[in-house]
C-alpha positions as CSV (number, residue, x, y, z in Angstrom):
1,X,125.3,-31.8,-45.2
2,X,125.0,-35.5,-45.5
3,X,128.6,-36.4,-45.7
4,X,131.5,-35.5,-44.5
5,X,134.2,-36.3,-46.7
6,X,136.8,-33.2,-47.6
7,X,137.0,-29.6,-46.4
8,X,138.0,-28.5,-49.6
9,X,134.4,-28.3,-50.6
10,X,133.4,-27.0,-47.0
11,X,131.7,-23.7,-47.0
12,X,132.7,-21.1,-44.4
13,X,128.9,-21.0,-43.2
14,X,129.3,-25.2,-42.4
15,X,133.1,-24.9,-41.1
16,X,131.7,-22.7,-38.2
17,X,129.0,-24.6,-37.8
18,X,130.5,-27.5,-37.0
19,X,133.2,-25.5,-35.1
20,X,130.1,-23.7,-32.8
21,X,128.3,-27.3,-31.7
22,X,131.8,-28.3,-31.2
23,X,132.2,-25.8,-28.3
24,X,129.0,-27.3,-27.0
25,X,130.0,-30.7,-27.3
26,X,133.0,-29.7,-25.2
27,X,131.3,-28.6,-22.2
28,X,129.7,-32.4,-22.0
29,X,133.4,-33.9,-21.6
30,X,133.7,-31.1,-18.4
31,X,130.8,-32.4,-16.7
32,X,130.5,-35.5,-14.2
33,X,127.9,-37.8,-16.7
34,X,129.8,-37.4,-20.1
35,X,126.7,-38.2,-21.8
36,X,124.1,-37.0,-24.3
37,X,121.0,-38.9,-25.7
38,X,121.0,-36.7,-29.0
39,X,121.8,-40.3,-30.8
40,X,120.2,-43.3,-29.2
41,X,118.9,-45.7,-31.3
42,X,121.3,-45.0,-34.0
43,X,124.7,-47.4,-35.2
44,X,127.8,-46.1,-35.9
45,X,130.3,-48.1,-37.8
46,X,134.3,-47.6,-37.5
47,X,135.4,-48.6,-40.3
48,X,139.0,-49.0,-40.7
49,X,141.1,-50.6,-43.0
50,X,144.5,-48.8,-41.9
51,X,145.6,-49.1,-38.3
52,X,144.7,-46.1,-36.1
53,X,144.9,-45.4,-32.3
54,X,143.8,-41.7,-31.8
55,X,141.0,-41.2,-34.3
56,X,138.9,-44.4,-33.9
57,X,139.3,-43.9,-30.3
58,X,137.8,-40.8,-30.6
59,X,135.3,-41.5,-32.9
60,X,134.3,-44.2,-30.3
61,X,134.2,-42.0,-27.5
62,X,132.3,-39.3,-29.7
63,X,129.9,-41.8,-30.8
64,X,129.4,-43.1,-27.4
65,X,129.1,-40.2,-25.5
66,X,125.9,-39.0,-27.6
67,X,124.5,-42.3,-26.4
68,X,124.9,-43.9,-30.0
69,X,125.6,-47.7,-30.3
70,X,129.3,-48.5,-32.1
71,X,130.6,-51.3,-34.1
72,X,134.2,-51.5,-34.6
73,X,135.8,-52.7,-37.7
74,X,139.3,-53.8,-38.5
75,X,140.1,-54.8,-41.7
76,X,143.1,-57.2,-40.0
77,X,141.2,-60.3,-38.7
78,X,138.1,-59.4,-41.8
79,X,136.9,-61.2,-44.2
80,X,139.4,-58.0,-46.0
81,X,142.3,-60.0,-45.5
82,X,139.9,-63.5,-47.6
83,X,139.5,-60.6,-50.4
84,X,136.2,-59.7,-50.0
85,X,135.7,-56.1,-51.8
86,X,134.8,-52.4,-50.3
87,X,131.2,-53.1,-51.8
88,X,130.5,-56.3,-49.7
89,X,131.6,-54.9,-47.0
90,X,129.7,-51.6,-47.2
91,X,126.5,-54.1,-47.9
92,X,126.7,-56.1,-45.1
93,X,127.0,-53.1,-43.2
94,X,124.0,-51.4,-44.4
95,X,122.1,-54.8,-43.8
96,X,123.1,-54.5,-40.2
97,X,121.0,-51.1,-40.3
98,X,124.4,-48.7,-40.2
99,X,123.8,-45.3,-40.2
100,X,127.2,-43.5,-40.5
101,X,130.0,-45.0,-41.6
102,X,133.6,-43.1,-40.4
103,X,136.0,-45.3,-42.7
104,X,139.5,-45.1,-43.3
105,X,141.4,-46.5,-46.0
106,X,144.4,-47.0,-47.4
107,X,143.6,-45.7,-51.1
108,X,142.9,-42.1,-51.9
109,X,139.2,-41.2,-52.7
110,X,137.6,-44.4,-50.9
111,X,135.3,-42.4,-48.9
112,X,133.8,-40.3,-51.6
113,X,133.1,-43.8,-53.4
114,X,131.5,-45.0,-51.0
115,X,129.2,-41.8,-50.5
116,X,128.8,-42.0,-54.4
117,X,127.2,-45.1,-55.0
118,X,124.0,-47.1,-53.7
119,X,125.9,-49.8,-51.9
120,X,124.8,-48.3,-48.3
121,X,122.5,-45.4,-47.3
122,X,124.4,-43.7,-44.3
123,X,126.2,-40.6,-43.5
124,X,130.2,-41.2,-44.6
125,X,132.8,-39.8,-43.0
126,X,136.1,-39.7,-44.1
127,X,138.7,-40.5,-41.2
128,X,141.8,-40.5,-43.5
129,X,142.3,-41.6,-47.2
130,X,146.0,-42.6,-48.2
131,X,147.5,-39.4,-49.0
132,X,144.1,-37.4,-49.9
133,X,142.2,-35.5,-46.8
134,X,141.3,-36.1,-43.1
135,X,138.8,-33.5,-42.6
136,X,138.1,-34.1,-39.0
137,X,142.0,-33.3,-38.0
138,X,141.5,-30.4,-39.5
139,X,138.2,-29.6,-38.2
140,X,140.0,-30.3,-34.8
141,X,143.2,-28.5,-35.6
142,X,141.0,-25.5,-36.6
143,X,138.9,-25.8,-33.2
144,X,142.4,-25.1,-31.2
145,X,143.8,-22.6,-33.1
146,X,140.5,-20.7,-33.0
147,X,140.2,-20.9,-29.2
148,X,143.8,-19.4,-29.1
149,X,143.1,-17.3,-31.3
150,X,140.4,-15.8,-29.4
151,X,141.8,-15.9,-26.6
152,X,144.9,-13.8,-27.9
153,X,141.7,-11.3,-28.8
154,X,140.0,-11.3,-25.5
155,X,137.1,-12.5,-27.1
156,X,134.8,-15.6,-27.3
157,X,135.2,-18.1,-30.0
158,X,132.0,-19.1,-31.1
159,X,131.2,-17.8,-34.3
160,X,134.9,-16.4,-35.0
161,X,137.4,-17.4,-37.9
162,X,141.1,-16.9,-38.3
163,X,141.2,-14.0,-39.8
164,X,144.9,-12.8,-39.7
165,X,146.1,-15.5,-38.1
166,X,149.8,-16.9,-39.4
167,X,149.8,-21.1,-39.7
168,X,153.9,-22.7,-40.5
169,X,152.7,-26.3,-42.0
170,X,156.3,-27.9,-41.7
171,X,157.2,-31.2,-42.7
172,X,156.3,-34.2,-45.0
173,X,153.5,-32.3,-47.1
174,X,153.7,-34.7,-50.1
175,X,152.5,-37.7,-48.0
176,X,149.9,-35.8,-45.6
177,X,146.5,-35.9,-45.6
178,X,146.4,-33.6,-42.5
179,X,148.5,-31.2,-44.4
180,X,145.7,-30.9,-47.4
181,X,142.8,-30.6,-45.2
182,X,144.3,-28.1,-43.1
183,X,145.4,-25.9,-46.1
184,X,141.5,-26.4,-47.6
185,X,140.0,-25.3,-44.4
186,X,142.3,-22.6,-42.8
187,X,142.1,-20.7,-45.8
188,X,138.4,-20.7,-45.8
189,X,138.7,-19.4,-42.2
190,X,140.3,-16.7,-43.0
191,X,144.0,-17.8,-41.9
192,X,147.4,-17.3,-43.8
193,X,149.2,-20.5,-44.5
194,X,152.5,-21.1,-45.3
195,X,154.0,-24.8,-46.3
196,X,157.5,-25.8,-45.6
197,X,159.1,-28.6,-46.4
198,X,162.4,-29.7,-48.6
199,X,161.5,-29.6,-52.2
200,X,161.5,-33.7,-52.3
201,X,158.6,-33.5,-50.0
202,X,156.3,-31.1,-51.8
203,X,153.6,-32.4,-53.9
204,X,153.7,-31.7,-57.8
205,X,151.2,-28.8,-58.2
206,X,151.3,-27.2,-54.8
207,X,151.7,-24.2,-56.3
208,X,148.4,-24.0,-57.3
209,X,147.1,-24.5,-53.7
210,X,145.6,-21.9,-51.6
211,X,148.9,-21.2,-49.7
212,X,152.9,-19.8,-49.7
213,X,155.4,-22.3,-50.1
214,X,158.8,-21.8,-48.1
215,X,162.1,-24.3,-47.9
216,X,163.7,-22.8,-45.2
217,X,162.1,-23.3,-41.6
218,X,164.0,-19.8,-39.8
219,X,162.7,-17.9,-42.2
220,X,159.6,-19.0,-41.8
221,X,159.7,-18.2,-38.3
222,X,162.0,-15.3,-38.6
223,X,158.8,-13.8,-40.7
224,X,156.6,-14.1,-37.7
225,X,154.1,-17.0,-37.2
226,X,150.9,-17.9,-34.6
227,X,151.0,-21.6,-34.9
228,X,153.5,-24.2,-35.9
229,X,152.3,-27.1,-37.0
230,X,154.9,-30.5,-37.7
231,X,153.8,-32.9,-39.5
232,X,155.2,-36.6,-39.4
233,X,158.1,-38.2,-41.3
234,X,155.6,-41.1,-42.8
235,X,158.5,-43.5,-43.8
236,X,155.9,-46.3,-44.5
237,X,154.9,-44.6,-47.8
238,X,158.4,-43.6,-48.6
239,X,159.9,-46.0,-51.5
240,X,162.8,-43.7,-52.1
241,X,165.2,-41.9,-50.3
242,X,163.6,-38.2,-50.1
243,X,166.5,-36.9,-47.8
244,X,169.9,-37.4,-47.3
245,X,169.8,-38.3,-43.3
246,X,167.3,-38.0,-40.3
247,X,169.7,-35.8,-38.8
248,X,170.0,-33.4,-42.1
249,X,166.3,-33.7,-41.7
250,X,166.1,-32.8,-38.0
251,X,168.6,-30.3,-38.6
252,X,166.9,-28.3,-41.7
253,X,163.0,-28.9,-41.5
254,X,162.6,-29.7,-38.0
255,X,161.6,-28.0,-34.5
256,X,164.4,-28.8,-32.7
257,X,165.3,-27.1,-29.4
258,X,167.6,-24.3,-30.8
259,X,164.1,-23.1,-32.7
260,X,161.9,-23.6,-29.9
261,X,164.5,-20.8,-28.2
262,X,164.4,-18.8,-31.1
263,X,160.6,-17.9,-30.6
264,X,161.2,-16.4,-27.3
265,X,164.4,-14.6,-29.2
266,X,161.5,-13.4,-31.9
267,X,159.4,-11.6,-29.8
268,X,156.7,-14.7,-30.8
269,X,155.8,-15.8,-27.1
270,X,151.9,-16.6,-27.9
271,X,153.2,-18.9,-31.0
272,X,152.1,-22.5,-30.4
273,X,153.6,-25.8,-31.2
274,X,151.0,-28.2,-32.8
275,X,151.2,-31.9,-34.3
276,X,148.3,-34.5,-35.7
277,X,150.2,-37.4,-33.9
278,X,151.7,-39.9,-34.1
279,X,155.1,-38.0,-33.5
280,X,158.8,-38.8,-34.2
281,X,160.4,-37.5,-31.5
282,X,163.8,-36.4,-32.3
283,X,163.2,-36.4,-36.3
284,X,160.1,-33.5,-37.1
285,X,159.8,-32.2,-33.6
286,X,162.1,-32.3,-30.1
287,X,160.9,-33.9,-27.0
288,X,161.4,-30.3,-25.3
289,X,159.5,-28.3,-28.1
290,X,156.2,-31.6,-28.2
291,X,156.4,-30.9,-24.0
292,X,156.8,-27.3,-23.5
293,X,153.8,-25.1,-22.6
294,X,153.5,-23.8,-25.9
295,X,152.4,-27.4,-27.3
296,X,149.1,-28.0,-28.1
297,X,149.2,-31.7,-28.6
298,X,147.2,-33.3,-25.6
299,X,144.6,-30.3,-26.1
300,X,144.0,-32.1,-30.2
301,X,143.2,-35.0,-29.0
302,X,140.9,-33.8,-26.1
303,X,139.3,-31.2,-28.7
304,X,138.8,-34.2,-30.7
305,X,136.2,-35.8,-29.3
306,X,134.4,-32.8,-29.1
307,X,134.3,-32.1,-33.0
308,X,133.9,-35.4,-34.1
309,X,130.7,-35.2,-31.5
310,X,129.7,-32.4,-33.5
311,X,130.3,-34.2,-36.5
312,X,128.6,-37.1,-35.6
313,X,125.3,-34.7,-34.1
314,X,124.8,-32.6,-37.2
315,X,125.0,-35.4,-39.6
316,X,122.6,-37.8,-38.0
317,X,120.6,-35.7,-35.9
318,X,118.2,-34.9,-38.7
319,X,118.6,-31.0,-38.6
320,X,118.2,-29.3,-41.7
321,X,117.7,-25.9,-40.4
322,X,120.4,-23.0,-40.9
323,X,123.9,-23.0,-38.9
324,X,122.8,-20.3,-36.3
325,X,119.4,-22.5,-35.7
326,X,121.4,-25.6,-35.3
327,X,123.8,-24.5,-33.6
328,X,121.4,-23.2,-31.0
329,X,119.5,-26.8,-30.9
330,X,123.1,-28.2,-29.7
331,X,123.0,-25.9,-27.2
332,X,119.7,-26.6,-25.8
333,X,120.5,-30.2,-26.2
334,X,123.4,-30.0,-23.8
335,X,121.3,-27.4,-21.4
336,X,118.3,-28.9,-21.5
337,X,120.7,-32.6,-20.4
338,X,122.4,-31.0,-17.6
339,X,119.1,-29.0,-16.5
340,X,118.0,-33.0,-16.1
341,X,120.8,-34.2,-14.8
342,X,121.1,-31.6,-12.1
343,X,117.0,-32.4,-11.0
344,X,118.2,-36.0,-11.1
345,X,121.0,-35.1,-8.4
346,X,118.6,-33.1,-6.4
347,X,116.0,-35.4,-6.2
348,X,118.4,-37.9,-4.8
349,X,119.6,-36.1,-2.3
350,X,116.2,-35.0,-1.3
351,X,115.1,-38.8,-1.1
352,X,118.0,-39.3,1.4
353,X,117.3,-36.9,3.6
354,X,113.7,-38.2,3.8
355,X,115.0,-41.8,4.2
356,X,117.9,-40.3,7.1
């Protein structure tokens, strides 16, 4: 795998690979020295020519934490903004010795042109293009789901799918990239989606996608679902009026209080609440639904870090080998840190005691 760039074209074998050093990755943000040296030496570029708070920062703290140097690009402030092209850009990066690229982009399919051509030889990752794919929300979206999912099973997550489980996508499917990705990959894993969304907001051909298509949210629910997942009201690529009102909006498509009730009424007490962020509150989602205990929105973004880590790991880390061998390096690359790490702490005491 030498680019990351949809998960429609993700096999299960790579999903769960990257899910697997993911859960590895995680137990370096738990420990006192966040840190790994699986990347030193090597340059990764943010490149991003859409604003973004969540996934560059996390990119940057992914990159950062496997000791890898980072360059942050905005387009705003560029030489973007004096017209110079995608190409130059990606040139003077790979002059500046880049060796993965995570770029996002306003226009659809920017990412896989940029792995296509000869204009820079590094890993590409695609952090969001226009309306197209975001593979590493879904990557992470996946990750939380499956550690519920688990859970719910009394078992451990490493190396499981979703198998069975029930996934409400609800909300602006025609504009979202998150929405695509997660459909791709949740279906390779095994899980049963189901879209919802007014019929203004579906895209033309989604019923040729891997998934059900609903336009009514309670019956959605009323059916029985594991996770909810709202997506946001992206009125910055609206050009026409796709709804009469927010509040016919709110009212119809999204999880307001009366529906966060009605899954206790359901019987569904292990369903969780999820969102990709940024969130409308009061428009796709309640403050008391993105706040109650069944929300899994702070856990995203922490669970973030950790599979872009793994993102980051597996792409530049050299290893060729199969998923179960790599996996296990990942592992031993986080045992074999803290083994060190733990000797550092004991020498040190054991010097101050000799000094006392």
């Amino acid at each position: 795998m030498k680019h990351l760039l949809s998960t429609e074209d993700l096999s299960l074998a790579n999903a769960i690979r990257i899910l697997d050093t993911a859960e590895e990755m995680a137990a370096v943000g738990d420990r006192e020295v966040k840190k790994l040296p699986a990347l030193r030496g090597r340059t990764v570029v943010n490149l991003f020519f859409e604003d973004s708070t969540r996934t560059r920062i996390s990119f940057e703290a992914a990159a950062k934490r496997l000791s890898a140097d980072v360059i942050n690009f905005a387009a705003k402030g560029s030489s973007v903004s004096k017209g110079e092209s995608l190409k130059d850009t990606a040139q003077t990066l790979a002059a500046m010795g880049a060796d993965a690229v995570v770029i996002r982009h306003w226009a659809s399919g920017a990412p896989h042109r940029l792995a296509a051509t000869d204009w820079i030889d590094a890993a590409v990752i695609n952090a969001g293009d226009g309306t197209h794919e975001h593979p590493t929300q879904a990557l992470l979206d996946a990750f939380t789901m499956r550690r519920h999912w688990s859970k719910l099973a009394g078992s451990a997550s490493t190396g499981a799918d979703l198998k069975g489980m029930r996934v409400a996508i609800a909300g602006d499917v025609l504009h979202s990239r998150v929405a695509r990705s997660n459909v791709w990959l949740l279906r390779t894993l095994g899980a049963d989606v189901t879209l919802v969304a007014p019929p203004t907001l579906l895209p033309i051909g989604v019923e040729h996608w891997p998934c059900k298509v609903s336009y009514n949210m309670d019956d959605t629910l009323a059916q029985g679902v594991d996770a909810v997942m709202m997506l946001r009201v992206q009125g910055e690529r609206m050009n026409a009026s796709f709804f009469p009102s927010t509040r016919e909006y709110s009212r119809r498509w999204g999880f307001d209080d009366n529906r966060l009730r009605a899954l206790d009424s359901l019987g569904l007490k292990d369903t969780i609440i999820m969102h990709p962020g940024p969130m409308n509150r009061g428009l796709e989602i309640s403050s008391a639904a993105a706040d109650s205990p069944r929300s899994t929105v702070l856990a995203q973004v922490r669970n973030g870090v950790s599979v872009r880590m793994a993102t980051l790991y597996l792409l530049l880390s050299g290893d060729t080998r199969e998923p179960a061998a790599s996996a296990g390096a990942a592992t031993n690359t986080v045992r074999t840190n803290t083994a060190h790490t733990n000797a550092a702490r004991s020498n040190a005491a054991h010097s101050t005691k000799e000094s006392n």
